[in-house]
PDB file of N, CA, C and O in Angstrom:
ATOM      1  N   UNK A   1     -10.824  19.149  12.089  1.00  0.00           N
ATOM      2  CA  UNK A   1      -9.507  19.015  12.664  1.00  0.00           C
ATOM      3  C   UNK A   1      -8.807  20.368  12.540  1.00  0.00           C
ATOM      4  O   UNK A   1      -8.851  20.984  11.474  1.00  0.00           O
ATOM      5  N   UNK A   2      -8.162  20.842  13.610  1.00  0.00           N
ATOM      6  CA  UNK A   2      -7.793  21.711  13.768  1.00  0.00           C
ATOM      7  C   UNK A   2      -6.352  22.358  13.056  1.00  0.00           C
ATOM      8  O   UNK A   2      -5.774  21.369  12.606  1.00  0.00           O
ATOM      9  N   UNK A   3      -5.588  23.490  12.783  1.00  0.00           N
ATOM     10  CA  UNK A   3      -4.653  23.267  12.190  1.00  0.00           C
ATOM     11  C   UNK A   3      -3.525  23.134  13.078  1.00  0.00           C
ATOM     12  O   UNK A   3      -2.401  22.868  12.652  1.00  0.00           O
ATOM     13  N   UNK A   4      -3.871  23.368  14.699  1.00  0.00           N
ATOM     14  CA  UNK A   4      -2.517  23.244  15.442  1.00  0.00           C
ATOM     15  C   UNK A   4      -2.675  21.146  15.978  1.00  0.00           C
ATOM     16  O   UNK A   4      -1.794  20.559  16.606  1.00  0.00           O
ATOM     17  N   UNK A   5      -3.485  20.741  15.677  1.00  0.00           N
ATOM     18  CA  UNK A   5      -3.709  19.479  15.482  1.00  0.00           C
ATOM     19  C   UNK A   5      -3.076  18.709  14.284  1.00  0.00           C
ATOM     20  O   UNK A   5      -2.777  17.515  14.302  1.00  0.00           O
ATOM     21  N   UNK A   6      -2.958  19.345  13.511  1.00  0.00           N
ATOM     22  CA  UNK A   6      -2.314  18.562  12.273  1.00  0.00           C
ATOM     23  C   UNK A   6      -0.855  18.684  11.930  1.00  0.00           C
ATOM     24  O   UNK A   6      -0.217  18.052  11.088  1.00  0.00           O
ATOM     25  N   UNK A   7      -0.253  20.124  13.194  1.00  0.00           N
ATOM     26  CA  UNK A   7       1.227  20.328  13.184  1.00  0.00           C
ATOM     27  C   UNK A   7       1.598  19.034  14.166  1.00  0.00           C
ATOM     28  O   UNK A   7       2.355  18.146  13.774  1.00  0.00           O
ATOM     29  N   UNK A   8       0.977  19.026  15.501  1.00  0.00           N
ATOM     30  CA  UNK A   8       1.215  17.865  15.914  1.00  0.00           C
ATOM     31  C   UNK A   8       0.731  16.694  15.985  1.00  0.00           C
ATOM     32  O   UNK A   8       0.247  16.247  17.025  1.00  0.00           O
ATOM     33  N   UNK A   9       0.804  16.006  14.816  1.00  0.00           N
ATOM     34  CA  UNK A   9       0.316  15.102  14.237  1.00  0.00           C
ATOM     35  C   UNK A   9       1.316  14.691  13.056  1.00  0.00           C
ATOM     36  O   UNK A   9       1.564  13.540  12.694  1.00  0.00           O
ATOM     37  N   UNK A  10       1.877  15.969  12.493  1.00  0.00           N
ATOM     38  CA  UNK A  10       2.978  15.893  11.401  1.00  0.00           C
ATOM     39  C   UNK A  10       3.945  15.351  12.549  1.00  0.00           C
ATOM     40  O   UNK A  10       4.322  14.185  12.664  1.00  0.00           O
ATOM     41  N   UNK A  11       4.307  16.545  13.466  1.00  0.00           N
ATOM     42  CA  UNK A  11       5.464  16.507  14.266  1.00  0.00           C
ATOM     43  C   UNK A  11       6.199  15.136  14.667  1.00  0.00           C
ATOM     44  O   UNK A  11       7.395  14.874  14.538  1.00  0.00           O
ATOM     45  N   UNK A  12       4.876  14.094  15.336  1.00  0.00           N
ATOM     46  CA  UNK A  12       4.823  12.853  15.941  1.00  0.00           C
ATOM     47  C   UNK A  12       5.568  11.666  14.634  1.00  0.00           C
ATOM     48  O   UNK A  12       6.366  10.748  14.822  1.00  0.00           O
ATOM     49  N   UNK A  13       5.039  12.061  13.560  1.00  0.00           N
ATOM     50  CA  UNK A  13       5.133  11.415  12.185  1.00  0.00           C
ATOM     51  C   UNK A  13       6.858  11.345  11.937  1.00  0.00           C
ATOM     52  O   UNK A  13       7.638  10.404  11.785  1.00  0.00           O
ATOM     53  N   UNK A  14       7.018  12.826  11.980  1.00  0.00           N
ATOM     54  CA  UNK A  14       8.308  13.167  11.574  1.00  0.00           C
ATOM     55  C   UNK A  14       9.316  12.312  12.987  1.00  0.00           C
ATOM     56  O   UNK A  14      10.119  11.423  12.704  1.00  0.00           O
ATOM     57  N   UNK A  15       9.138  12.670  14.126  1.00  0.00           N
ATOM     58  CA  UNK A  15       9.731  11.709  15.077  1.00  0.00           C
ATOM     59  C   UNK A  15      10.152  10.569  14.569  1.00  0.00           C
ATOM     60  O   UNK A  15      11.256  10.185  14.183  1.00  0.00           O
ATOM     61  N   UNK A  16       9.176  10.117  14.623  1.00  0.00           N
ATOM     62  CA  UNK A  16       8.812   8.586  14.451  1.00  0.00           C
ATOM     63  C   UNK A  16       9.862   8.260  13.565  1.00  0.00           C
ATOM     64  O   UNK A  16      10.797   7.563  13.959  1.00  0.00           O
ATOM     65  N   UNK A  17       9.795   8.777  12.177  1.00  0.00           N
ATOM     66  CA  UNK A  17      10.435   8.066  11.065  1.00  0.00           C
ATOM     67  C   UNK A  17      11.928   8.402  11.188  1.00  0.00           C
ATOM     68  O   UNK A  17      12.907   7.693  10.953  1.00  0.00           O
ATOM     69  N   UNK A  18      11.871   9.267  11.481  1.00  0.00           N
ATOM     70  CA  UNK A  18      13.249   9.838  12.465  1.00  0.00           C
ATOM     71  C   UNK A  18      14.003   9.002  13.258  1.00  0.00           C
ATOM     72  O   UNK A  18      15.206   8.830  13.065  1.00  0.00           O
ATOM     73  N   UNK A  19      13.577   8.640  13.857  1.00  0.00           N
ATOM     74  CA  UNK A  19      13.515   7.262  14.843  1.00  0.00           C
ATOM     75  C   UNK A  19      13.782   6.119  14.567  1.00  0.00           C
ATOM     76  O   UNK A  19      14.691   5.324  14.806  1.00  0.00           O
ATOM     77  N   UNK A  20      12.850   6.138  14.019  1.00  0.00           N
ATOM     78  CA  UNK A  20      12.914   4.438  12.933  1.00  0.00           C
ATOM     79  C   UNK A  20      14.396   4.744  11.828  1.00  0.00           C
ATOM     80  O   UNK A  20      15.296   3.907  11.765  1.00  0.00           O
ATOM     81  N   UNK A  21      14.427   5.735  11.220  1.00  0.00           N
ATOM     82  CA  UNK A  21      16.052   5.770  10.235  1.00  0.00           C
ATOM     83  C   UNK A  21      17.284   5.195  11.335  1.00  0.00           C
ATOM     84  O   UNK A  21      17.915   4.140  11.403  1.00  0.00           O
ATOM     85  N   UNK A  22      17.268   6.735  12.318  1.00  0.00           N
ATOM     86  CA  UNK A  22      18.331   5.991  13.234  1.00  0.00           C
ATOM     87  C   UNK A  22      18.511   4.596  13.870  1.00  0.00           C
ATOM     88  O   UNK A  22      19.478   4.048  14.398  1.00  0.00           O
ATOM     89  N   UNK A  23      17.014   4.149  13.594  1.00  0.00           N
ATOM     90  CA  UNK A  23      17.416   3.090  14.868  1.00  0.00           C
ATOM     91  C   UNK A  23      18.092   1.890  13.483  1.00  0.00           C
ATOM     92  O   UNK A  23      18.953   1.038  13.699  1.00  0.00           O
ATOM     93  N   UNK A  24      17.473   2.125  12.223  1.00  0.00           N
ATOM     94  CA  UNK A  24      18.209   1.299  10.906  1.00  0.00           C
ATOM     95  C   UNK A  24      19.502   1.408  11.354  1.00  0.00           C
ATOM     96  O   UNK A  24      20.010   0.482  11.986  1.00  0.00           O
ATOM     97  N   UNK A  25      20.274   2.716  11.038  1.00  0.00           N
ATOM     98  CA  UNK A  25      21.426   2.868  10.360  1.00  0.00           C
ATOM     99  C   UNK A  25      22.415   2.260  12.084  1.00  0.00           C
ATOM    100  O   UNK A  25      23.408   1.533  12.111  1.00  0.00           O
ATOM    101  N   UNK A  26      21.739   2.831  13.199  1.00  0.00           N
ATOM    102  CA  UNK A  26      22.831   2.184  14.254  1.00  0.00           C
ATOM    103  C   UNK A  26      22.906   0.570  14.362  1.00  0.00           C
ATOM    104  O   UNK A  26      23.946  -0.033  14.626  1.00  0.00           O
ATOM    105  N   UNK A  27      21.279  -0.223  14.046  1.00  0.00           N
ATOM    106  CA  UNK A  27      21.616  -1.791  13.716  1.00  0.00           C
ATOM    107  C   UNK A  27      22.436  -2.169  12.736  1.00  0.00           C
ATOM    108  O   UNK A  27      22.865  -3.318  12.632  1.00  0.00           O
ATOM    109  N   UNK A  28      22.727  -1.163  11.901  1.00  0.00           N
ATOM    110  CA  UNK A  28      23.680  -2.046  10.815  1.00  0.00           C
ATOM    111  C   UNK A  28      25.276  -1.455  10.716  1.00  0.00           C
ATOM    112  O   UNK A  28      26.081  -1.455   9.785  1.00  0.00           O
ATOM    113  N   UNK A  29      25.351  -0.966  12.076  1.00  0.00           N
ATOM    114  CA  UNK A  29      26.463  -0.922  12.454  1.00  0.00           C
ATOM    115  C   UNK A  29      26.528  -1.128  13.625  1.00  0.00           C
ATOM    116  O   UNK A  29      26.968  -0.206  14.310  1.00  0.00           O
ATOM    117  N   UNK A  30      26.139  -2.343  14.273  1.00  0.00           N
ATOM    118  CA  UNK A  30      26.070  -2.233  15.713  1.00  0.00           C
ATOM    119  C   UNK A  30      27.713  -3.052  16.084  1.00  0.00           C
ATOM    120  O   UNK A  30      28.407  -2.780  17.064  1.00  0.00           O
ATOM    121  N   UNK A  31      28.066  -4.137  14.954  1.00  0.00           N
ATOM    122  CA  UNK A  31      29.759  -4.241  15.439  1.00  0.00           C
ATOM    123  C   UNK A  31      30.410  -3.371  15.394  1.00  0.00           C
ATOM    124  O   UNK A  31      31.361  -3.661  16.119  1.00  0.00           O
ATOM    125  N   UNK A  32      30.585  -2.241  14.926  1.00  0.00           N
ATOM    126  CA  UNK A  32      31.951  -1.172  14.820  1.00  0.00           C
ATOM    127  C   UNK A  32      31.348  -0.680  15.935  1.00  0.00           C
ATOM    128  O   UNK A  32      30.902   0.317  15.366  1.00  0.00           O
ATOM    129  N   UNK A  33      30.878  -0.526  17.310  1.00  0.00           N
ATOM    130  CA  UNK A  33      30.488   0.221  18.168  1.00  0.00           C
ATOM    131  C   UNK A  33      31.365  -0.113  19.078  1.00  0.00           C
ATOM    132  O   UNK A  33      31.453  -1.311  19.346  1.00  0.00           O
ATOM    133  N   UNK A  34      32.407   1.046  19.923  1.00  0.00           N
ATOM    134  CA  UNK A  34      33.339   0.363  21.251  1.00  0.00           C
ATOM    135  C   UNK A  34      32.210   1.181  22.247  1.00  0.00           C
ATOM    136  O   UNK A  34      32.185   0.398  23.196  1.00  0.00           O
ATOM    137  N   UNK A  35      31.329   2.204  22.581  1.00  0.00           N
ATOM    138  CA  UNK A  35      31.223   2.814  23.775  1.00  0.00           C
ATOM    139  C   UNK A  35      29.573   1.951  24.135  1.00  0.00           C
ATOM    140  O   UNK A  35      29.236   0.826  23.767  1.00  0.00           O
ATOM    141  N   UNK A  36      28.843   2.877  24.903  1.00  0.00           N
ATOM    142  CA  UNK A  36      27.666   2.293  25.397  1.00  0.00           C
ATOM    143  C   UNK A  36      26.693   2.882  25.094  1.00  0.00           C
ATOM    144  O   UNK A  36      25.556   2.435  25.248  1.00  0.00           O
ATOM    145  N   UNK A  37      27.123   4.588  24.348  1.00  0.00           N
ATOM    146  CA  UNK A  37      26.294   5.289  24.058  1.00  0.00           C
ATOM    147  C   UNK A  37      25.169   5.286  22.761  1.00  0.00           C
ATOM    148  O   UNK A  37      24.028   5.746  22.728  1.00  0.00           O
ATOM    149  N   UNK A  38      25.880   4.654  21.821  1.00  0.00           N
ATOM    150  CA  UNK A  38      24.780   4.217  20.626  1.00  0.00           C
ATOM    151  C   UNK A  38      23.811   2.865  21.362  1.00  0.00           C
ATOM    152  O   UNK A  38      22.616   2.756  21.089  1.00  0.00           O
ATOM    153  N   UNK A  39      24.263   2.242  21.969  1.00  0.00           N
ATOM    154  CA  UNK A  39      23.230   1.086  22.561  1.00  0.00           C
ATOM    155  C   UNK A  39      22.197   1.967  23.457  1.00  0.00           C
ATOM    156  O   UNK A  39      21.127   1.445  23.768  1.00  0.00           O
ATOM    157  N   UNK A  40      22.455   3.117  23.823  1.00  0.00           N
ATOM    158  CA  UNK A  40      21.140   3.709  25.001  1.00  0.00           C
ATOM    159  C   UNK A  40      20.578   4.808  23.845  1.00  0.00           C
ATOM    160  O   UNK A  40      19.634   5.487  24.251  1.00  0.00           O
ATOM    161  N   UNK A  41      20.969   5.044  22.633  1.00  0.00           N
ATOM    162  CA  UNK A  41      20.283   5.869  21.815  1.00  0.00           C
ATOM    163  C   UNK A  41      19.555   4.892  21.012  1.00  0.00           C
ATOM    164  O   UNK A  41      18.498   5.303  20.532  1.00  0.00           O
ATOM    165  N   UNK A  42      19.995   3.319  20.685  1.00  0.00           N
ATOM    166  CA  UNK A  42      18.983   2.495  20.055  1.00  0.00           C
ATOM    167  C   UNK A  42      17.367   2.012  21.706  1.00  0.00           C
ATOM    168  O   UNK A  42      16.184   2.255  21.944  1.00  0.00           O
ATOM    169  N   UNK A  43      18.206   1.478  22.129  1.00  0.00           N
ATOM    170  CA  UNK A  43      17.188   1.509  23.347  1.00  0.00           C
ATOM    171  C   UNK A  43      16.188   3.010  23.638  1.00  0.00           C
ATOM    172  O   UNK A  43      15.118   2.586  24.073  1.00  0.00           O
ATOM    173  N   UNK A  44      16.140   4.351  23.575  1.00  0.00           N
ATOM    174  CA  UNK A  44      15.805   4.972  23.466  1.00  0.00           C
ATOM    175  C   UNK A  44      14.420   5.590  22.104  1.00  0.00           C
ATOM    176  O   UNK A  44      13.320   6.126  22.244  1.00  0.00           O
ATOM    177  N   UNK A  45      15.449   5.036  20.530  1.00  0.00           N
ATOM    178  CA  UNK A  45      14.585   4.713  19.456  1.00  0.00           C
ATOM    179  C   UNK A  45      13.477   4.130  20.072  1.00  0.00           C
ATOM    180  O   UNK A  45      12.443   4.632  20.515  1.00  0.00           O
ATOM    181  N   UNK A  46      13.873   2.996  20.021  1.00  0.00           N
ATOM    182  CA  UNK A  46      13.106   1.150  20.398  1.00  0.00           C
ATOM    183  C   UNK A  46      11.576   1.917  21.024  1.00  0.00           C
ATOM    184  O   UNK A  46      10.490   2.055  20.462  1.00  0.00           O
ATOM    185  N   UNK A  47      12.046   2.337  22.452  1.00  0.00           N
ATOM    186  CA  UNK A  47      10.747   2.850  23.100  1.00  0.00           C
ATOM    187  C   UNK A  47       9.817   4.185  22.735  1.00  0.00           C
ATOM    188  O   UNK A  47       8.634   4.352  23.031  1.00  0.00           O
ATOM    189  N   UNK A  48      10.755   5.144  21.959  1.00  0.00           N
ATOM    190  CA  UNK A  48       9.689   5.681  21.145  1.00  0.00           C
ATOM    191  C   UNK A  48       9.060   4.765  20.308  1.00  0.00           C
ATOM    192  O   UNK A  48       7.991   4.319  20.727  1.00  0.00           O
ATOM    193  N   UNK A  49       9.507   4.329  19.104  1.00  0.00           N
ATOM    194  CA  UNK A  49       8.753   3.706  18.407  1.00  0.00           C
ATOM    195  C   UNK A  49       7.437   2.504  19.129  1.00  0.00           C
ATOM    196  O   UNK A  49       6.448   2.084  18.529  1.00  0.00           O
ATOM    197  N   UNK A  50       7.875   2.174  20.618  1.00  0.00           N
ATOM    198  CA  UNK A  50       6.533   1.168  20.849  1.00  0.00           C
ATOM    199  C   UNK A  50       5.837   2.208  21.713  1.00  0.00           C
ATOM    200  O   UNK A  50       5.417   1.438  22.577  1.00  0.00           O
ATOM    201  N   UNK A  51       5.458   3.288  22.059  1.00  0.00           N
ATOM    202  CA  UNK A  51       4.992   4.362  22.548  1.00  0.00           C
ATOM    203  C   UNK A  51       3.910   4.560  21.343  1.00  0.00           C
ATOM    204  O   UNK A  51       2.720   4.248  21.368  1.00  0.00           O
ATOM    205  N   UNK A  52       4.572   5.103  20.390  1.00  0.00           N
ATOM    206  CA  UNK A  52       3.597   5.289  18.990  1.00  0.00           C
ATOM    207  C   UNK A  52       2.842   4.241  19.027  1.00  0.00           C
ATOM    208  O   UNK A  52       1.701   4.088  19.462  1.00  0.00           O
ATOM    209  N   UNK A  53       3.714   3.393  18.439  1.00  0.00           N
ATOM    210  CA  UNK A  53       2.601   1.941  18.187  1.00  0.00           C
ATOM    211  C   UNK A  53       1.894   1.821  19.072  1.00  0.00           C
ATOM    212  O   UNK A  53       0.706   1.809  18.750  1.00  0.00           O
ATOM    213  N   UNK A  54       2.203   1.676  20.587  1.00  0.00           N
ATOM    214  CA  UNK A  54       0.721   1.183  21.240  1.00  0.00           C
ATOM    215  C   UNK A  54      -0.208   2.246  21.272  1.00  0.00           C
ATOM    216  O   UNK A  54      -1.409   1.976  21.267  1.00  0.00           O
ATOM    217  N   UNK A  55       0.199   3.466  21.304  1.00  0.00           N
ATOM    218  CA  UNK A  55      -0.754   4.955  21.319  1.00  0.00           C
ATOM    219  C   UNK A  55      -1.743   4.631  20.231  1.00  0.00           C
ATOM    220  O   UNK A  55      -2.958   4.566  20.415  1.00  0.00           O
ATOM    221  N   UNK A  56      -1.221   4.461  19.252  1.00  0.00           N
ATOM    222  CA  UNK A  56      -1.923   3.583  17.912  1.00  0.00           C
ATOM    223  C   UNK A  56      -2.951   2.682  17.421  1.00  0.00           C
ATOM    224  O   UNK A  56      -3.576   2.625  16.362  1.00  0.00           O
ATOM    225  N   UNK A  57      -2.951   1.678  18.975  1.00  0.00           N
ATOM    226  CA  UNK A  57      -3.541   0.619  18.486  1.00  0.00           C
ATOM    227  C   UNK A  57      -2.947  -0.691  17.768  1.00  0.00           C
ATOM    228  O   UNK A  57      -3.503  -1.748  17.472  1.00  0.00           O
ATOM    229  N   UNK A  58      -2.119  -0.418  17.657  1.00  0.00           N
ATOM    230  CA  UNK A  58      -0.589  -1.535  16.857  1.00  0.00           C
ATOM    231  C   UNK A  58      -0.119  -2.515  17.957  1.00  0.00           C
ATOM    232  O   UNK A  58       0.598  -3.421  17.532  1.00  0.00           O
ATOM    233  N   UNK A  59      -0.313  -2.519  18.956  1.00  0.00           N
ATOM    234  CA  UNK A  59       0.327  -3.300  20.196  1.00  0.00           C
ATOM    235  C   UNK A  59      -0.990  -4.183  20.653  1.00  0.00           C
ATOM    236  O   UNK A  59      -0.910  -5.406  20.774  1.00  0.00           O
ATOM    237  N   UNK A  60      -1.923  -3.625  20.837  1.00  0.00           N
ATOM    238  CA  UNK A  60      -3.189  -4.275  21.224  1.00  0.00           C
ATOM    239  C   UNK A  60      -4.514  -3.844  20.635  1.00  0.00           C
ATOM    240  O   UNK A  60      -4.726  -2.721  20.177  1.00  0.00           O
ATOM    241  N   UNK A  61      -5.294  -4.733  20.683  1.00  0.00           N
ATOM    242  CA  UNK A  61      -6.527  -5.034  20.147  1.00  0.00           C
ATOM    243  C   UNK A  61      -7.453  -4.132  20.659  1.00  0.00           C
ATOM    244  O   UNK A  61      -7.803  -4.592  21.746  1.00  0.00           O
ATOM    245  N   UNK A  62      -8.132  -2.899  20.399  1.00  0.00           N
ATOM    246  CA  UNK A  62      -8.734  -1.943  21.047  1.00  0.00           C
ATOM    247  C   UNK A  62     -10.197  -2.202  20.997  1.00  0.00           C
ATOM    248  O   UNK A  62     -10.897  -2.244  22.008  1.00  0.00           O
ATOM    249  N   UNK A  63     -10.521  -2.328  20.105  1.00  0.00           N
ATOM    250  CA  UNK A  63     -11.968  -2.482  19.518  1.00  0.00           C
ATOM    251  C   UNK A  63     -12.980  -3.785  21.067  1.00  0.00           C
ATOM    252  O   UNK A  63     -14.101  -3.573  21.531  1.00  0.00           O
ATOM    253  N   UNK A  64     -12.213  -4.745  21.365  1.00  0.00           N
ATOM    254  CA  UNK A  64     -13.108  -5.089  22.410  1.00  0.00           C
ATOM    255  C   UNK A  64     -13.163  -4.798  23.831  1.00  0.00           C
ATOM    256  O   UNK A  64     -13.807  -5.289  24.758  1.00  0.00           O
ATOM    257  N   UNK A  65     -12.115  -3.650  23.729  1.00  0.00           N
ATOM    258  CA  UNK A  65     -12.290  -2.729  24.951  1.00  0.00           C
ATOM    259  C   UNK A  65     -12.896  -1.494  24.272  1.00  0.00           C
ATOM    260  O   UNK A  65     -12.353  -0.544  24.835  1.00  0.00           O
ATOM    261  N   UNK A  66     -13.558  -1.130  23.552  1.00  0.00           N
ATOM    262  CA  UNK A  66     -13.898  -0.466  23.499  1.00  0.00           C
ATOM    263  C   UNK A  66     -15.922  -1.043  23.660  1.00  0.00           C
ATOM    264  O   UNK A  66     -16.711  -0.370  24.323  1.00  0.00           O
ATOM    265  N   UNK A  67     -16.158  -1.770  23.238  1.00  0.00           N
ATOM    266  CA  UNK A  67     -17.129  -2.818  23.219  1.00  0.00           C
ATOM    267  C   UNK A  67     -17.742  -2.753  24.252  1.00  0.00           C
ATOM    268  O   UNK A  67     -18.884  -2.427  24.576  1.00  0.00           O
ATOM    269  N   UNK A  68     -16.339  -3.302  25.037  1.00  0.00           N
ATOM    270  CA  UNK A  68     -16.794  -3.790  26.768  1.00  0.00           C
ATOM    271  C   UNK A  68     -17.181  -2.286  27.609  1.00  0.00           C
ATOM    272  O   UNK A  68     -18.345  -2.212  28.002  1.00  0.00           O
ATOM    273  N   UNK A  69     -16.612  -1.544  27.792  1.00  0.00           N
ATOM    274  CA  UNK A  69     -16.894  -0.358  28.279  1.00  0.00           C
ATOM    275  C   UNK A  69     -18.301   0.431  27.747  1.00  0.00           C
ATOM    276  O   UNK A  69     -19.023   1.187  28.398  1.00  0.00           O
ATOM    277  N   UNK A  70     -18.423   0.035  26.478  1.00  0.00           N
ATOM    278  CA  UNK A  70     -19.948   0.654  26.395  1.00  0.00           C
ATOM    279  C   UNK A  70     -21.060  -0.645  26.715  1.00  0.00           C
ATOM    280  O   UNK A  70     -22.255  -0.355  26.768  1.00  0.00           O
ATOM    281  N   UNK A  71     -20.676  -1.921  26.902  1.00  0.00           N
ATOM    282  CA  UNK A  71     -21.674  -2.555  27.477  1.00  0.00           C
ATOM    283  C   UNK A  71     -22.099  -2.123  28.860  1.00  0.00           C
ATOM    284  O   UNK A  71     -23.260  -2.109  29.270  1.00  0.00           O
ATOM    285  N   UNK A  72     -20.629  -1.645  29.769  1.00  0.00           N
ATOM    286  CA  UNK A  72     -20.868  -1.712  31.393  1.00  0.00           C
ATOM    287  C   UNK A  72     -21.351  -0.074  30.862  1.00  0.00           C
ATOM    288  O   UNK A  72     -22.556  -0.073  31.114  1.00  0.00           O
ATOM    289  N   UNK A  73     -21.151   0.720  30.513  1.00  0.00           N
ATOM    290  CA  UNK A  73     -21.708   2.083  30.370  1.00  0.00           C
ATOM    291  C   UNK A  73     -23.316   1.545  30.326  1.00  0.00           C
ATOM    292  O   UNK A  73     -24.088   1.644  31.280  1.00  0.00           O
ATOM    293  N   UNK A  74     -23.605   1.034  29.188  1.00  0.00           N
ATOM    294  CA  UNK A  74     -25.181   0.729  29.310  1.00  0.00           C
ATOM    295  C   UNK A  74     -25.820  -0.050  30.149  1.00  0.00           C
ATOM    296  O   UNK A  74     -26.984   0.348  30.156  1.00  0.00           O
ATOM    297  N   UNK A  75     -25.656  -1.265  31.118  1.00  0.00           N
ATOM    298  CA  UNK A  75     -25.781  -1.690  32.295  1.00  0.00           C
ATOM    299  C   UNK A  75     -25.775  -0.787  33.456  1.00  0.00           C
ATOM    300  O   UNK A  75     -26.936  -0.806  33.865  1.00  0.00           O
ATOM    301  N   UNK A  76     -25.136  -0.072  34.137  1.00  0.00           N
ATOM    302  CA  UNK A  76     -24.549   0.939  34.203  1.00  0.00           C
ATOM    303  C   UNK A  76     -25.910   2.163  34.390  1.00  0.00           C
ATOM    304  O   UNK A  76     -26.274   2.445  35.532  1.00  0.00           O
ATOM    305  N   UNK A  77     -26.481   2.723  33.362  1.00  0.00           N
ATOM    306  CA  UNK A  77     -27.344   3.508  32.951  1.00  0.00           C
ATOM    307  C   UNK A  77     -28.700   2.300  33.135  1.00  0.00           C
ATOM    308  O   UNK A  77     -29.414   2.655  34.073  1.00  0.00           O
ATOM    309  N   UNK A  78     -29.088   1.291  32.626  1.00  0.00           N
ATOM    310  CA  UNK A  78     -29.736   0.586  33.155  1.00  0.00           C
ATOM    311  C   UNK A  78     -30.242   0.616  34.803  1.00  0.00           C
ATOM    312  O   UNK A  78     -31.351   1.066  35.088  1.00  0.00           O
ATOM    313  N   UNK A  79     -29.450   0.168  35.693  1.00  0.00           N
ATOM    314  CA  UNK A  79     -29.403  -0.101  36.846  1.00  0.00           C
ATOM    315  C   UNK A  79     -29.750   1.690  37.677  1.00  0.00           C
ATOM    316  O   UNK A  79     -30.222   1.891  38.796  1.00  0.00           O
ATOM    317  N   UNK A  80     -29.315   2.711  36.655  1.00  0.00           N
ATOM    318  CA  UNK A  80     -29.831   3.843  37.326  1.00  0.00           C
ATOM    319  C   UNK A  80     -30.976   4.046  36.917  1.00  0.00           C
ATOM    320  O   UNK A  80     -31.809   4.604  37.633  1.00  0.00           O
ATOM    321  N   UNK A  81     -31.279   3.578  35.525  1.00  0.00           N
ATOM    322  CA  UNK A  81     -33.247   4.047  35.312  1.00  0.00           C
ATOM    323  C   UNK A  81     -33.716   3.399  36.726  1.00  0.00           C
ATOM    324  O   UNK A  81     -34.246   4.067  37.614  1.00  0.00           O
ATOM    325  N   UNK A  82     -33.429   1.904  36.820  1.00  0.00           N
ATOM    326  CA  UNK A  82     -34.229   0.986  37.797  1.00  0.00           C
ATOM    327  C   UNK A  82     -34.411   1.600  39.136  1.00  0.00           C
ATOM    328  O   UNK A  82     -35.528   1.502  39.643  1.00  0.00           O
ATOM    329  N   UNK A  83     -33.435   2.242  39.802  1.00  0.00           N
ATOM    330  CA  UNK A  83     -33.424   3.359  40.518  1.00  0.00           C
ATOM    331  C   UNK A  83     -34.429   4.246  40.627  1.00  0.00           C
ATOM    332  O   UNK A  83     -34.293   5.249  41.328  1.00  0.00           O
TER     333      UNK A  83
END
């Protein structure tokens, strides 16, 4: 692993939790809010944080797509030996 790989890799990390603080501290003040602008900076959080997660693997089940694609890969390669 590379070392400009592991800056962004920190970077994403640091976002994230970044992200996740703000999006705490504006839910637990979401009554004292009069404008619209903390609601489009939590909405904003929100979708970073499910960006990560699904980039992740956290949203969906990867492993039997990963499965399936090397079955049709080897079918696939099959059907060209037969060729």
């Amino acid at each position: 692993m590379n070392f400009s790989r592991k800056i962004h890799n920190f970077g994403i990390k640091v976002l994230t939790y970044i992200n996740g603080f703000s999006l705490l501290i504006l839910l637990t003040a979401i009554d004292s809010f009069t404008g619209w602008v903390p609601y489009l900076i939590m909405i904003l959080n929100l979708g970073w944080l499910y960006l990560v997660a699904y980039a992740n693997g956290y949203i969906y089940d990867t492993k039997p797509y990963i499965e399936r694609l090397r079955k049709e890969r080897m079918q696939y390669e099959k059907m060209q030996d037969c060729n």
